[in-house]
DRENROVEX-340914 format. One line per 3 residues: number of its first residue (from 1); their letters; for each residue x, y, z of C-alpha. Coordinates in pm, 1 decimal, always signed. Example, Ala and Ser with C-alpha at 12.3 -4.5 7.8 and 13.67 -1.06 7.14 Angstrom:
BEGIN
1	as	+1230.0 -450.0 +780.0  +1367.0 -106.0 +714.0
END
This chain:
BEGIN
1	xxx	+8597.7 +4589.5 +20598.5  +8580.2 +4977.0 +20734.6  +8300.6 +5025.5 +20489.0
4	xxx	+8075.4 +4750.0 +20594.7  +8153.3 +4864.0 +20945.8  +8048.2 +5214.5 +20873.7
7	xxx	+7742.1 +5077.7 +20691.2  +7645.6 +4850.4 +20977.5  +7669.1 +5129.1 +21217.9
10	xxx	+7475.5 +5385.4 +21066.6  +7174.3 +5118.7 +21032.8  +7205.7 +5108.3 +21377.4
13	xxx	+7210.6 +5471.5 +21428.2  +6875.2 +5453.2 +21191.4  +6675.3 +5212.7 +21380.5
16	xxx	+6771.0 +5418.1 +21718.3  +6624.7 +5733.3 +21535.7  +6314.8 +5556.8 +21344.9
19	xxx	+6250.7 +5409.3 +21711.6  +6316.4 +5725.3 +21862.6  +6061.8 +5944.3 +21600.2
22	xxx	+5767.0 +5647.5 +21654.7  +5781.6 +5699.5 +22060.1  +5748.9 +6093.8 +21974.0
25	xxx	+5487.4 +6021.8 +21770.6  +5290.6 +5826.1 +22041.5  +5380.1 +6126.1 +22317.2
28	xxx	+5263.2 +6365.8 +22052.2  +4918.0 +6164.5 +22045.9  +4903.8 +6184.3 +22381.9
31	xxx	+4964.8 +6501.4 +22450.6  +4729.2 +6634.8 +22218.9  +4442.1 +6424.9 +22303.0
34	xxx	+4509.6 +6374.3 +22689.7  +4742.0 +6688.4 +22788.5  +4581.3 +6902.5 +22499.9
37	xxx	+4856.1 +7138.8 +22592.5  +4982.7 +7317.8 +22295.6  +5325.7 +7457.4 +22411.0
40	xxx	+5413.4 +7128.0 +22512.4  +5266.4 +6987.3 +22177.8  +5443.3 +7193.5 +21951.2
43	xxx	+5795.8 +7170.3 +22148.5  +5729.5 +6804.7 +22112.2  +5641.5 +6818.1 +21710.1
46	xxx	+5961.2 +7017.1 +21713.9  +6177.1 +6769.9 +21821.2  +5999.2 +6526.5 +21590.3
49	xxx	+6046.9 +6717.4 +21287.7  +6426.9 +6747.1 +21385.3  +6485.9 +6357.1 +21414.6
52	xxx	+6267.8 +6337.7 +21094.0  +6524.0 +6533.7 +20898.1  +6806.9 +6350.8 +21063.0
55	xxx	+6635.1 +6007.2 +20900.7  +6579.7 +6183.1 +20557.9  +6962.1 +6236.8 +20562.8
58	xxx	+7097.6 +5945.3 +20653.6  +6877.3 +5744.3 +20424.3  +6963.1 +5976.3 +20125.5
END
């Protein structure tokens, strides 16, 4: 029963970050086009890349 529990929460914890990295996506959008403000759009494409890699290993 631990096992399924374990599995059941890290799908959670995956959904939170692939909701998480498609808002950053949508902020990076619009702060390229709108803001066009690169410091802010690399920080920003920073923190996406980070959540990114958090995804890749959880689903690996």
């Amino acid at each position: 029963m631990s096992e399924v529990l374990q599995t059941q929460r890290n799908l959670e914890e995956l959904v939170k970050l692939l909701r998480i990295y498609f808002q950053l996506d949508e902020i990076l959008s619009f702060a390229t086009f709108e803001l066009e403000d690169n410091e802010v759009v690399a920080e920003i494409s920073a923190v996406k890349d980070r959540v990114r890699k958090v995804i890749e290993k959880l689903i690996s």
